[in-house]
N, C-alpha and C positions, 0 to 999 in steps of 0.2 A: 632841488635835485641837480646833481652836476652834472654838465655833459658827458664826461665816463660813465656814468649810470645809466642815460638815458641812452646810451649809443649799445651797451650791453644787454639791455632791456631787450630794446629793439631789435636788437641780432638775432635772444633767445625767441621772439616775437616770429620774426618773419620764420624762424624754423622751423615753430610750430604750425602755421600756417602752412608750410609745404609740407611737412606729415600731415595733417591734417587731410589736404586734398590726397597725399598718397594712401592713405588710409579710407578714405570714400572713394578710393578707386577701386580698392582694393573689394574693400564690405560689396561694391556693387557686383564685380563679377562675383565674386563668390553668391551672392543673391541668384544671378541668374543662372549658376550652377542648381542651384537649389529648385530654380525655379523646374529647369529640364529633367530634377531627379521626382519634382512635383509630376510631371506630366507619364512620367515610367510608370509610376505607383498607381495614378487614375486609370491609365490603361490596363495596367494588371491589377487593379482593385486592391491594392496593397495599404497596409493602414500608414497615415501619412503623419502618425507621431510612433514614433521608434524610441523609447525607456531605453533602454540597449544601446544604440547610436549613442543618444544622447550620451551616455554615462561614458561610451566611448570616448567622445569628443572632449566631453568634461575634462577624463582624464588625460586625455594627450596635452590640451591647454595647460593643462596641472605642470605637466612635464617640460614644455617649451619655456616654461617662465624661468624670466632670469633672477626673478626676484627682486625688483623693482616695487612691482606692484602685487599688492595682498593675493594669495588665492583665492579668498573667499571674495575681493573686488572683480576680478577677473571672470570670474566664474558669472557671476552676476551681469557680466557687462555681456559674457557669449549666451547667457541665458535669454536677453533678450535680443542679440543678434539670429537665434534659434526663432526665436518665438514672431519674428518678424518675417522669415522667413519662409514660415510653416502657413504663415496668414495669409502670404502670396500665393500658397499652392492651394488652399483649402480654407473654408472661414471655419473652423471648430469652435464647436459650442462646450462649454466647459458647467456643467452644476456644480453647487456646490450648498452646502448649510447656511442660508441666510439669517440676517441682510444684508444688505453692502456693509464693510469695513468687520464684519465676524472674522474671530482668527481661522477660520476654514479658506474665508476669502482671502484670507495674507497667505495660506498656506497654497491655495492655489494658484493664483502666480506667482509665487516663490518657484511652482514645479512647473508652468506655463508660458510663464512672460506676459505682460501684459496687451498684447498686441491681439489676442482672442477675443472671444464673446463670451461675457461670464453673464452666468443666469441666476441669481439666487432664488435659492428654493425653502421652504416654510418648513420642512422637516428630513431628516435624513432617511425617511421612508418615499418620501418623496424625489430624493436626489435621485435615488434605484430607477424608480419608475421612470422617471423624465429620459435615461441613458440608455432602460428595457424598450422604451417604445420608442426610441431610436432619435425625440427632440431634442436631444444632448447627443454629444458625442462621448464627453465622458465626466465622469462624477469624482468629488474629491469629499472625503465622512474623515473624521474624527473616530479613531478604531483604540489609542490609551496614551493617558499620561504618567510622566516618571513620578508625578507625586499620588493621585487618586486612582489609577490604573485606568481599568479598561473602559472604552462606553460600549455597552451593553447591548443598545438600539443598534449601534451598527456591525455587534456580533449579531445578533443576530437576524440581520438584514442580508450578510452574507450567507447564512446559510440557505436561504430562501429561495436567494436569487440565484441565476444561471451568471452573472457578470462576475468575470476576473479582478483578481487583483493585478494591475500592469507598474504600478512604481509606486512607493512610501517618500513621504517628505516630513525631516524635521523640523519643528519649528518652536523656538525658544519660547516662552510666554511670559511677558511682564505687564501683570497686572495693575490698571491705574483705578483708585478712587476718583469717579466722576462726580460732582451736582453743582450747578447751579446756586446752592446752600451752602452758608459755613458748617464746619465738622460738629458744632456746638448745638445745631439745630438740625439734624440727620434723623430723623427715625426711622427710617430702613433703607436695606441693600437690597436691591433688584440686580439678578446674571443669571444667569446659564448654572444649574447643579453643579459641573464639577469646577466651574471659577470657584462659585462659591466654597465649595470644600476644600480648592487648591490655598485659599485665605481663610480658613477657619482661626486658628490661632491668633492671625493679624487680627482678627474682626471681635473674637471676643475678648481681645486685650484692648484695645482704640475702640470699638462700638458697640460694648457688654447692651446697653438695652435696646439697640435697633432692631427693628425685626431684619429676617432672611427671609427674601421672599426671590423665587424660580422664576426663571423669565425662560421665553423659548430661544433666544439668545444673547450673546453679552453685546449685542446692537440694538437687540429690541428693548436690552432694559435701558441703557443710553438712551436713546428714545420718549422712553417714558421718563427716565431720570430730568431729562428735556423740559418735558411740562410739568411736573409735578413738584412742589417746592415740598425740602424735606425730606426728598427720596434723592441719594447716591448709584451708582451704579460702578459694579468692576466689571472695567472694559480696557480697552487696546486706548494708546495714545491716539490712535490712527481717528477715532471715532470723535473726539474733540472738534475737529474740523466741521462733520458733520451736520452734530447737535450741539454746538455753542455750551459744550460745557467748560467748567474749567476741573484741570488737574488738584484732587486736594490732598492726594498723596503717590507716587510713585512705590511702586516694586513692590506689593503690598501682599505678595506669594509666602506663602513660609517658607519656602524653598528656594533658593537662590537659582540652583540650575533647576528648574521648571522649565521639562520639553514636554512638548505634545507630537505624539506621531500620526499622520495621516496618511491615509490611501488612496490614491487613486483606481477607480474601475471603470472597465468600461468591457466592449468586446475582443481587445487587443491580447492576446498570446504573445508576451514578450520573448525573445528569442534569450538566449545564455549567455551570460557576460564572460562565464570559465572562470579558473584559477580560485573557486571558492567563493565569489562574488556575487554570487545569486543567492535566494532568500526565498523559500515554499511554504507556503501557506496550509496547512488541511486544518477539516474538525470529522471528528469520529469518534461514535458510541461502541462502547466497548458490551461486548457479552458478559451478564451477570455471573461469572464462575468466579472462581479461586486464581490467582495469580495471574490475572486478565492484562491490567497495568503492567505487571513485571516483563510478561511476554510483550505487548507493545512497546515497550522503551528499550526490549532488548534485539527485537527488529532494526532497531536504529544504530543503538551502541557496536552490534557483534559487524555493524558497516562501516564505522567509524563517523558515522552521521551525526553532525554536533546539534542539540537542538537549543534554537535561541531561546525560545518561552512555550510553554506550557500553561494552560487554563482552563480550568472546568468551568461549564453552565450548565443550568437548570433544562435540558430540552425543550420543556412547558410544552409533553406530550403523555406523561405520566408523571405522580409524586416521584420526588426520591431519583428520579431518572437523570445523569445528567450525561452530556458530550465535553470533548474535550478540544480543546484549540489549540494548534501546536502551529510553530515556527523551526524551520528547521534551515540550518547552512547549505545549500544545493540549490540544483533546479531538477524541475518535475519527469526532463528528459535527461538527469545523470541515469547510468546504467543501477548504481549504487541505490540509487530514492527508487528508481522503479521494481526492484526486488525487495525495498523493504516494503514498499507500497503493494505489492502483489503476498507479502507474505500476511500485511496486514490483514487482507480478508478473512482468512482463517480465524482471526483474535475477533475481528468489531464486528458487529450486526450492518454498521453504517461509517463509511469510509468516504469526502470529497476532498476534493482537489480545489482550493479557493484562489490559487494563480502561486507562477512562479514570476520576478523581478527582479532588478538589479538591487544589489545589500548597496544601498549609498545613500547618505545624507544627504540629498538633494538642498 
């Protein structure tokens, strides 16, 4: 290396270094800004994660970038400036669908940062529980994927419960072949129902005689993929590390863009983002008459209220009876959602409110 090189190196060197300290000068105060808006919120009892903020903040970084650097890196790097911050003011307990390395737990610090206390929990009936009697502060379930749809258990989990929806988080899914075994000597797939379904086609193309066998999650079938010679598992790369498996095949989804979307609950009433950027939750039974649906959906339309999804279930309160689960563009305190919401009563037997949020891909 010539000395012109090393003399350029070293210039860009030392410059980095003095960003650097200017940049931990900078993170620190802004820290203890955080810390003094920590101490407001304790005093007024105010909840010390803000979905709202956040997606504020998100967005402004969005806007300041020069374009340099990624938004999706950027985002990520304030996410855990956020999440370090928030740990200063308060330790939060986060649940989530266990065990460590399940894609709920990527999925919550993806919406957290890693600088919390995560809890994993044995069932998403369980996650409820642990946030209703207040040992969590908040809970992150698996609510649908873009390829097998909806999970079911955590429909209806929220209708049960009294906890809000406060913020949804995307989360891409690539599914990996885990075992210990060559592919030639596999005889069954242990994961989580909807892995499994998300890989049906992969699986009976590549592993026509192995069994499919439901695990309670795609960690716990890793796990067992772990000890047992012979048995595979689809799991996250993330889970490798773990349980000493190896990779015996990547991206193993039929679906290339395979997202999952999760929710976060807790007792947070997230405030309105505006400009359309909010996302309302209900489910509600409609009156057995004639043109019941039509009058519902026209509560929304004659508002100009866009609704994102719609989904019936089984209430499993009578045969043949079901509720319906709606997404809609707004929040729960637009002028517009609350006249349709008030007109609703008339049409349904049974009308809730399962939170309003920010509409963003966390």
């Amino acid at each position: 290396m010539t000395d012109n090189i090393q003399n350029k190196l070293e210039e860009s060197r030392q410059a980095i270094d003095s960003i650097d300290r200017e940049v931990v000068r900078l993170l620190s105060e802004r820290v203890s800004h955080a810390v003094k808006i920590g101490k407001i919120k304790h005093a007024s009892d105010a909840d010390f994660y803000d979905p709202t903020r956040e997606a504020e903040v998100m967005d402004k970084i969005s806007a300041l970038n020069p374009g340099s650097i990624p938004d999706k890196t950027l985002r990520a790097i304030y996410r855990e400036v956020i999440s370090g911050s928030i740990s200063l003011e308060k330790v939060l307990v986060i649940a989530y669908l266990g065990p460590e390395a399940t894609y709920t737990h990527q999925a919550a610090v993806r919406s957290f940062g890693a600088s919390l206390d995560y809890r994993p929990m044995k069932t998403i009936s369980d996650v409820f529980a642990e946030v209703e009697q207040g040992d969590a502060d908040y809970g992150v379930i698996p609510i649908e994927n873009s390829t097998e749809g909806a999970v079911f258990h955590s429909m209806d989990r929220l209708v049960e419960s009294d906890l809000k929806i406060c913020s949804q988080v995307y989360l891409p899914i690539e599914h990996c072949l885990l075992s210990s075994s060559s592919g030639d000597t596999i005889r069954a797939v242990h994961s989580k129902d909807q892995a499994l379904g998300q890989c049906r086609e992969w699986l009976r193309r590549n592993l026509p005689e192995a069994a499919l066998v439901e695990a309670t999650s795609t960690a716990a079938a890793a796990e067992l993929a772990s000890r047992e010679p012979g048995v595979a598992a689809i799991a996250s790369e993330l889970t490798t590390g773990l349980y000493n498996l190896e990779i015996r095949e990547r991206g193993i989804q039929d679906k290339s863009g395979n997202v999952t979307r999760f929710l976060v609950v807790g007792k947070t009433l997230a405030k309105p983002l505006g400009d359309g950027r909010d996302k309302t939750s209900l489910v509600l039974s409609m009156k057995d008459e004639c043109g019941a649906l039509q009058r519902v959906l026209e509560s929304f339309a004659s508002r100009g209220i866009n609704l994102s999804k719609i989904e019936s279930r089984p209430s499993r309160k009578k045969a043949w009876d079901y509720i319906f689960f709606i997404d809609l563009l707004g929040h729960y305190t637009d002028e517009p959602v609350q006249a349709a919401l008030s007109e609703l009563e008339s049409h349904c037997s049974f009308v809730k409110w399962l939170g309003s949020y920010p509409n963003v891909e966390a």
